[in-house]
C-alpha angles and dihedrals in degrees: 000000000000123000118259128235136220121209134182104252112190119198136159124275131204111209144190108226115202130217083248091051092257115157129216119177107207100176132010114205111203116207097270090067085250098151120214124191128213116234093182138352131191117171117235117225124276122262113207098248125157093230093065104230133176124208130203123180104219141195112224118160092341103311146077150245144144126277118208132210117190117174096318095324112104117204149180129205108240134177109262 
């Protein structure tokens, strides 16, 4: 069996932003224009970094995964 590989993916997000500068992402769009829409969201809790990332575990098709936000790029981990 060969190992598996894990890739930043970015993608575009389309996001509900609340009054209280809440975020929820409701459908991700990779680059080649594949839509994905979000079932549920919650976002996990911040982790000091110094790169400033936001995590959100997401529902897409049944499953989930985890939904990054780095500055203003918005990205998914996804085998390479």
């Amino acid at each position: 069996m060969g190992t598996v590989t894990y890739g930043k993916t970015y993608v575009s997000v389309q996001a509900i932003h609340g009054a209280d500068g809440d975020i929820t992402p409701i459908q991700i769009r990779t680059a080649n224009g594949t839509v994905y829409h979000i079932r549920s969201a919650r976002e996990l809790d911040a982790v000091p970094s110094e790169r400033n990332v936001r995590t959100w575990k997401v529902r897409i098709n049944g499953k989930y995964t985890e939904l990054y936000c780095e500055g203003d790029r918005w990205f998914v981990q996804m085998r390479s």
